[in-house]
TORTI-282214 format. One line per 2 residues: number of its first residue (from 1); their letters; for each residue x, y negated, z negated of C-alpha. Coordinates in steps of 0.1 Angstrom, whole numbers. Each point is the difference from the previous one (the first is absolute). Layout:
<pts>
NUM	A	X,Y,Z; ...
</pts>
This chain:
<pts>
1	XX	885,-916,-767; -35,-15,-4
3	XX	-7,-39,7; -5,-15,-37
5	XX	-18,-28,-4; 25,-31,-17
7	XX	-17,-19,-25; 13,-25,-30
9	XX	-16,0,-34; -27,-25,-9
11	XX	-12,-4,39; -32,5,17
13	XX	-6,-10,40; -26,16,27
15	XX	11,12,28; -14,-24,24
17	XX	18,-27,-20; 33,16,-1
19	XX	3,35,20; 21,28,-8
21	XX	6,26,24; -10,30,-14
23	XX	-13,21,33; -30,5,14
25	XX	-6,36,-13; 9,-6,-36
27	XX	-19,-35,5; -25,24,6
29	XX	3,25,-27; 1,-29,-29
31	XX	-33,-11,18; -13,37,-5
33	XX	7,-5,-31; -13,-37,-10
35	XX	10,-10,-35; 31,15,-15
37	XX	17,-14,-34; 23,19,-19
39	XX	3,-7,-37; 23,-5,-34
41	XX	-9,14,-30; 13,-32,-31
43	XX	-10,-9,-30; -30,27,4
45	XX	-17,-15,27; 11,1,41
47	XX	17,-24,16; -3,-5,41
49	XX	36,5,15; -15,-1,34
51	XX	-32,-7,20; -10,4,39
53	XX	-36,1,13; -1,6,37
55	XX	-29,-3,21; -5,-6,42
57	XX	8,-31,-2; 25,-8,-22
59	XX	26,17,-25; 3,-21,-37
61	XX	34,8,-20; 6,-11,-35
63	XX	26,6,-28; 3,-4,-38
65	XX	33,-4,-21; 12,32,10
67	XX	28,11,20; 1,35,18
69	XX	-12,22,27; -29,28,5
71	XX	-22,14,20; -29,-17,16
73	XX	-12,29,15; 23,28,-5
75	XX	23,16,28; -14,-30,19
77	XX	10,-34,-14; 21,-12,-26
79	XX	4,-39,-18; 32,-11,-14
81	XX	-5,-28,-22; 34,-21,-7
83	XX	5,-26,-29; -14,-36,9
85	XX	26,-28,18; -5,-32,-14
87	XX	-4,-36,18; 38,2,16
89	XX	-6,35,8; 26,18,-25
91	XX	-12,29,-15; -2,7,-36
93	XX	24,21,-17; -20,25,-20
95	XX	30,21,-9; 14,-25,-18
97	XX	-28,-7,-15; -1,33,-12
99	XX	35,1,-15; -8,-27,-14
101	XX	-31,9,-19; 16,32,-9
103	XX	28,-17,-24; -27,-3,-21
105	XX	-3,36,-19; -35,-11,-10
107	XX	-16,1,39; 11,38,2
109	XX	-35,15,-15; -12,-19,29
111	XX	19,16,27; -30,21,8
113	XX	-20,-26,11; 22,-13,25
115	XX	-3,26,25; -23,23,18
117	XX	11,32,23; -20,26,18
119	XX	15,32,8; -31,16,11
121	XX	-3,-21,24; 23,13,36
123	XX	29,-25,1; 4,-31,25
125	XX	32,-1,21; 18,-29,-5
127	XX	31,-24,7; 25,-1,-30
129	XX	-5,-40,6; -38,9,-14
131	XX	5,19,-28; -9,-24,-31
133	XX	-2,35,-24; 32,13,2
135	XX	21,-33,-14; -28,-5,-25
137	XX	-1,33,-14; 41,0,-2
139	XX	1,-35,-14; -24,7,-30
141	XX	21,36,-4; 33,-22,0
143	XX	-11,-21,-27; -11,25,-22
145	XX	29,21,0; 25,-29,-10
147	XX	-24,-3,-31; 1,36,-3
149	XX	39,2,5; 6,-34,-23
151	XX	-20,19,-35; 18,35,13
153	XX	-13,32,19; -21,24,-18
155	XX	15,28,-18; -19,31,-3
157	XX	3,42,3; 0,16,28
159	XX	7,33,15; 30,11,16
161	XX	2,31,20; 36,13,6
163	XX	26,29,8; 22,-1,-33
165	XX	34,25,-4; 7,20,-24
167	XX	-26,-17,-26; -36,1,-3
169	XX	-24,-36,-13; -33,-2,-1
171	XX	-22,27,17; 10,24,28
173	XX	-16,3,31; -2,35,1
175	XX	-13,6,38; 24,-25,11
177	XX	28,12,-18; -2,34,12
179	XX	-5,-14,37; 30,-21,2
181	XX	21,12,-21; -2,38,-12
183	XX	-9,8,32; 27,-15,21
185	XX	28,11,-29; 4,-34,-19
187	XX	-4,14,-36; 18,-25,-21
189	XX	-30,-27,15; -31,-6,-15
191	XX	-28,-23,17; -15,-17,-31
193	XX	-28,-29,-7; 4,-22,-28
195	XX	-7,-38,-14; 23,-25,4
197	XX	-7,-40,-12; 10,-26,20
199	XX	-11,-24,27; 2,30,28
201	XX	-38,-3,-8; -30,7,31
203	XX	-10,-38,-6; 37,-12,6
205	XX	1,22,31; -27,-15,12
207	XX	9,-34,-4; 35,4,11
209	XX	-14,14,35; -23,-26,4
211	XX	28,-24,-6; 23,15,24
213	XX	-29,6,26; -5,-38,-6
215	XX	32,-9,7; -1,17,30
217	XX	-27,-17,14; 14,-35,-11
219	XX	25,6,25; -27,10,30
221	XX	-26,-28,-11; 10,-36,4
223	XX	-32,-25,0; -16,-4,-27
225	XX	27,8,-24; 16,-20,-29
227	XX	32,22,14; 27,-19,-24
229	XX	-23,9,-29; -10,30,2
231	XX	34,13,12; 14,-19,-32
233	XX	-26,19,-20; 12,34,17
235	XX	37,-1,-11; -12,-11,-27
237	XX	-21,31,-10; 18,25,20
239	XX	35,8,-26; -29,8,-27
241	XX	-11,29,22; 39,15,-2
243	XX	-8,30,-19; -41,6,12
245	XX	2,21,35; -27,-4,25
247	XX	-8,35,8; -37,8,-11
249	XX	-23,19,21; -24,-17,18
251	XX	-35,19,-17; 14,-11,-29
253	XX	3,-35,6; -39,3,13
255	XX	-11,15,-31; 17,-22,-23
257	XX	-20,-19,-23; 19,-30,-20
259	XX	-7,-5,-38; -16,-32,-9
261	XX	16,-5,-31; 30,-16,23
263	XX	-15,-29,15; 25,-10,23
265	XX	11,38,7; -36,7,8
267	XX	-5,-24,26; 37,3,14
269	XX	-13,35,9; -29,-5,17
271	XX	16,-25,21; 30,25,5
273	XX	-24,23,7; -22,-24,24
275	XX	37,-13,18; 3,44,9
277	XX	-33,5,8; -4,-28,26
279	XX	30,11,19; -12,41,-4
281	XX	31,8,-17; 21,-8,26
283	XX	29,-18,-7; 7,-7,38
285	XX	-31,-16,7; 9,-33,-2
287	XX	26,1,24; -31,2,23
289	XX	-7,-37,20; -42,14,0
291	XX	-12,14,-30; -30,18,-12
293	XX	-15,-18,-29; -35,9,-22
295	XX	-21,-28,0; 1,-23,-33
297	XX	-8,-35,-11; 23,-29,-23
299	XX	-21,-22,-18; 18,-35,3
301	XX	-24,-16,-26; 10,27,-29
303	XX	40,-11,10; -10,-31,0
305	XX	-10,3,-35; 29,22,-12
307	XX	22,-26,13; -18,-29,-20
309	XX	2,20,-29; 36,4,5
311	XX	9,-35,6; -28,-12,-33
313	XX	22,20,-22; 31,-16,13
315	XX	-10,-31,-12; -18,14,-28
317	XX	22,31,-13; -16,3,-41
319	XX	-19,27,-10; -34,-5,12
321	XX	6,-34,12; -13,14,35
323	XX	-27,28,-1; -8,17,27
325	XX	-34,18,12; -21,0,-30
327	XX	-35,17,-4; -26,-20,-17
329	XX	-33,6,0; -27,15,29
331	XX	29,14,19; 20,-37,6
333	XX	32,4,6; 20,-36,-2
335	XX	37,-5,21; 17,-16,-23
337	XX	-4,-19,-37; 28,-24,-7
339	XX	10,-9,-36; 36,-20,-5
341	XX	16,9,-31; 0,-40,-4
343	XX	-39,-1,4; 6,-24,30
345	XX	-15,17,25; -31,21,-4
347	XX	-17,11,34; -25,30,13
349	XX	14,6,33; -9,16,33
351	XX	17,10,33; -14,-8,28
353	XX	22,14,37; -16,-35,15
355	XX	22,-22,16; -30,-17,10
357	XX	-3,-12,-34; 27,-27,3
359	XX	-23,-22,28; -32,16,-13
361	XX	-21,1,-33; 0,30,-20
363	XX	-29,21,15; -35,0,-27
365	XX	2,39,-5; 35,-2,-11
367	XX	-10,-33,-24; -23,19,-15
369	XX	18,30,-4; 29,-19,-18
371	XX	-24,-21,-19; -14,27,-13
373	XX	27,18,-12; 9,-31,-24
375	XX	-31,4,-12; 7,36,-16
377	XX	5,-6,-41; 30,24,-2
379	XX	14,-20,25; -3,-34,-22
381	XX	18,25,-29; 27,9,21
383	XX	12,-33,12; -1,-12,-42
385	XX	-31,-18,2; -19,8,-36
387	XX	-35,-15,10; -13,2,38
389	XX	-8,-40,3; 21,-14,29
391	XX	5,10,35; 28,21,8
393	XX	25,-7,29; -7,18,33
395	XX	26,6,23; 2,16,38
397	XX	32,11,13; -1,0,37
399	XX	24,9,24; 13,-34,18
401	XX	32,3,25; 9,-43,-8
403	XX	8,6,-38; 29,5,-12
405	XX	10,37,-3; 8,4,-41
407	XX	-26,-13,-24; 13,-21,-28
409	XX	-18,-15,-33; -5,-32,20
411	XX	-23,19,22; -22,4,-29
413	XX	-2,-34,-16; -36,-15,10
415	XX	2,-27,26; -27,-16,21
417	XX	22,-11,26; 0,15,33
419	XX	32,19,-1; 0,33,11
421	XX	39,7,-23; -31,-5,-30
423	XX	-29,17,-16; -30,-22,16
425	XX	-36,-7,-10; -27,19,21
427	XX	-24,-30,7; -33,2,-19
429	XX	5,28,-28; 14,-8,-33
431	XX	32,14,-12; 1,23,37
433	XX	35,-2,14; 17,15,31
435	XX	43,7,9; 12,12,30
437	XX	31,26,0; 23,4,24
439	XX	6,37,14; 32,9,15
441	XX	3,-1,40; 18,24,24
443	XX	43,-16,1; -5,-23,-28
445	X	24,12,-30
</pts>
């Protein structure tokens, strides 16, 4: 297996400060090289996920709010970079974060965003301890099929090819018939295709061998999985499967294409489909302690907004109480717009995956970015106001590991006070506010 290079996300170091021991001939190869950054395509524009620029004398690494590995150079040297440990060096707990942000059926259009895979790329060798993919592909499968499984599977017709006796349904297989059966003396036997309806569908086939395959790797993969949980969610799902068989050929299951008229069938499948491809097929795979996996990218700030969202509507459940991404004008696209149903809290908010926001002002560019989204007129219309004459109420969400872990209303009542359990006042704008959330951590229920 290749030396990767171990990174966290949101670091950056040169080599002469802190070395990392990568070897002298792929030291030399990155230098060959020079500057090499490898990219995110969100919210049409690319993100950095990675950055190195080597030279003779010195070797500069830095990361983004992404979590992953690729290729630096290809064949040559990988980077695996793992989720950020905070001040007492525990380390975040995305994948409950995840399941987390999922309970809300709202964040599932925005599933897409979340995650980025290469298969074009040749895959990177690595210890099952590594694999970040694999647990969050399953967990967001999980979650989706107990919605899927609470509303009821999908009926629909499909074809059923079989060797009836002594009665005929549907259409005969002529050159089959006459090769098993006339042939070989079986004359009261009829091979036969015909439409049955029923939840013995392709897109129940396919989910109910992802969700055995997942199972199976549950049982292989321990770190970095909410194992109680998603084994809950497993028995939970599996009796619903009883009468849908897992047989489908494997062509098929490449060439499937889900209808998008199901929303959370449609994404179920491409994850099913993503949780087979990533393991070729191969239900054994995971019993493997190395693995092969394509190189791919989590973006930690988009979960970090699907888990605001999910925790806003807890507080705030009415119907458009909480709204989330809305396009206004020029291509803006604003977090979150927060109305009460008692018209006691009105705010434009943005998330910000900066916990140096909680010891540090609220950078100018993201100010100004805020600002002027509570500028946009629509915006004054959809929080109630009928005339735009005051200033609306800015908010940043940060990501703070001292808060407390579930937001209340408190957290929203206007304070000046320096207490980080309260919405505070960021010193020197008018109506500009900043509240830190707490994320879950690695063995903290």
């Amino acid at each position: 297996m290749l030396p990767i290079i171990e990174l966290f996300e949101q670091f950056g170091f040169k080599k002469e400060d802190r070395p990392v021991d990568i070897g002298a001939e792929r030291l030399i190869a990155l230098q060959h090289y020079g500057s090499h950054f490898i990219t995110f395509r969100r919210n049409k524009q690319d993100e950095t996920c990675f950055r190195v620029d080597c030279s003779e004398e010195h070797a500069e690494f830095q990361t983004s709010y992404f979590v992953g590995i690729d290729w630096i150079v290809e064949n040559i040297q990988a980077v695996y970079v793992q989720p950020k440990l905070n001040k007492s060096d525990v380390e975040i707990n995305y994948m409950k974060m995840l399941l987390t942000a999922i309970q809300e059926p709202d964040n599932i259009q925005y599933l897409d965003e979340l995650v980025r895979i290469d298969f074009h790329k040749p895959f990177i060798k690595i210890n099952q301890s590594q694999d970040l993919l694999s647990p969050f592909l399953i967990a967001q499968f999980l979650q989706l099929l107990k919605q899927i499984v609470r509303k009821g599977l999908k009926k629909s017709y499909y074809s059923v090819t079989e060797n009836l006796n002594a009665k005929v349904k549907g259409k005969i297989l002529v050159g089959a018939n006459i090769k098993k059966n006339i042939i070989v003396g079986r004359n009261t036997h009829t091979i036969c295709r015909y439409q049955e309806f029923g939840v013995d569908c392709d897109e129940n086939k396919i989910l109910k061998k992802a969700l055995l395959f997942s199972s199976k790797v549950i049982e292989q993969y321990q770190k970095g999985f909410e194992i109680d949980t998603l084994q809950k969610i497993i028995s939970y799902c599996r009796p619903a499967f009883g009468l849908v068989i897992d047989d489908i050929d494997i062509n098929r299951i490449k060439q499937f294409k889900p209808n998008p008229l199901y929303r959370e069938y449609e994404q179920a499948i491409k994850l099913a489909l993503l949780i087979l491809k990533r393991f070729s097929y191969n239900i054994t795979n995971p019993e493997n302690q190395q693995i092969n996996t394509p190189p791919f990218w989590i973006d930690m700030s988009k979960l970090f907004e699907l888990y605001t969202f999910s925790q806003l509507r807890k507080l705030f459940p009415g119907k458009g109480e909480v709204r989330y991404h809305i396009d206004k004008i020029q291509n803006q696209e604003i977090d979150f717009l927060i109305k009460s149903s008692d018209g006691n809290y009105k705010y434009v908010v943005d998330t910000k995956y900066k916990p140096q926001y909680e010891a540090h002002k609220v950078k100018v560019d993201d100010v100004r970015q805020l600002s002027g989204y509570a500028r946009i007129k629509s915006v004054y219309r959809d929080l109630g106001y009928k005339e735009c004459t005051e200033l609306l109420k800015c908010l940043v969400i940060y990501s703070h590991q001292e808060c407390d872990e579930e937001l209340s209303k408190e957290h929203f009542e206007i304070s000046t006070e320096e207490n980080i359990k309260k919405i505070r006042v960021e010193g020197g704008y008018a109506e500009f506010y900043k509240l830190g959330v707490k994320l879950p951590e690695i063995g903290n229920s």
